[in-house]
N, C-alpha and C positions, 0 to 999 in steps of 0.2 A: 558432549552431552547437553542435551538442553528439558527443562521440565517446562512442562506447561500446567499451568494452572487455571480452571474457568471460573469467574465469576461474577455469576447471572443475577441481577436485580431487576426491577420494572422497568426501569430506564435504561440502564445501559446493560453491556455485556464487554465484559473486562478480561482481556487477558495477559496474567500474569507470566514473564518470560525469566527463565535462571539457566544462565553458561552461556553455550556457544549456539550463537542461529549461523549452522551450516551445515552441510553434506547432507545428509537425510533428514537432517533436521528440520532444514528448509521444504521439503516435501511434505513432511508431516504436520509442520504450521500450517501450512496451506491447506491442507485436507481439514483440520480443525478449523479451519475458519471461515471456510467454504461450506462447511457442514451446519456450523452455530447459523451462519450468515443467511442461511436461507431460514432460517426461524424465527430473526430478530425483526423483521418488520422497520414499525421507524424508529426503533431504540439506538444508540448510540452505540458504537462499536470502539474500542479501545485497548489499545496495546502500552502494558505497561514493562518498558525496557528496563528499570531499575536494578536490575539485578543482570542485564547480558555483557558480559566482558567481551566480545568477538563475533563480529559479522561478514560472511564469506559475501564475495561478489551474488552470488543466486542471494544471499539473505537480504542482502541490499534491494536486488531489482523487486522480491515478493512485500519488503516493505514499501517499495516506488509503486508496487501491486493496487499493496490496501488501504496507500494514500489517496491514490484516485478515485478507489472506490467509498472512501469517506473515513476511513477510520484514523483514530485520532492516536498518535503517539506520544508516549510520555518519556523524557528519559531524564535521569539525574544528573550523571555524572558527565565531565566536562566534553568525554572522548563522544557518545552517545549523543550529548545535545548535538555536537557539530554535524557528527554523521547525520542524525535526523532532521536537523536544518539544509543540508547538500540534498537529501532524499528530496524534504520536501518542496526545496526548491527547482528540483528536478523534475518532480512528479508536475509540477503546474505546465512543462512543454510536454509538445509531442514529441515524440523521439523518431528517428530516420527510419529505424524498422516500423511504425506506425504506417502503414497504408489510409492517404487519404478517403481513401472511400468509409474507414469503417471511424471517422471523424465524425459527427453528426451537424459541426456549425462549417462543413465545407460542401459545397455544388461541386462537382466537376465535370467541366463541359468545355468543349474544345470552342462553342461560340460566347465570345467577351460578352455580350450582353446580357448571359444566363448565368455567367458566373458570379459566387458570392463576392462582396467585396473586401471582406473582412478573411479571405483565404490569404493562406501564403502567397 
């Protein structure tokens, strides 16, 4: 079971996470954040772990999710920090399933001189 908690300020928008981010759980953060996320503009988004003991594979890849798209994780405890250190150390690559096309600082072009240079 996991509760979600929102809370909306002018600046940010904060959300607070308690138990396990997994099984349906993980669908239903997403939908909640997806949902806030298109209302928040440029306010800060934020996920406060402090209270989740248990993260399933899917709750990991939606946090690698809402890292790339800017939002900021908080967590306490020693197991948490690490996880969210690995996520976000994770989230700064592209991963294999990434298709370069949908990259935005990659050319791809079969002639060398139109390619970017800064591509894999």
């Amino acid at each position: 079971m996991l509760k979600i908690t929102l809370h909306d300020h002018p600046n940010q928008l904060r959300f607070r996470l308690e138990g396990k981010l997994a099984g349906a759980w993980v669908s239903e953060l997403r939908q909640c954040w997806q949902t806030a996320a298109s209302t928040t503009r440029e306010r800060l988004i934020s996920l406060d772990l402090g209270e989740v003991d248990f993260v399933d594979v899917e709750g990991q890849t939606l946090l690698a999710d809402m890292v790339r798209h800017g939002v900021h994780l908080k967590a306490v405890t020693p197991f948490m920090r690490s996880l969210v250190a690995e996520i976000e150390r994770a989230a700064r690559y592209v991963t294999v399933e990434e298709s370069p096309s949908r990259r935005s600082d990659v050319l791809v072009s079969s002639d060398p001189s139109k390619r970017n240079p800064g591509a894999l």
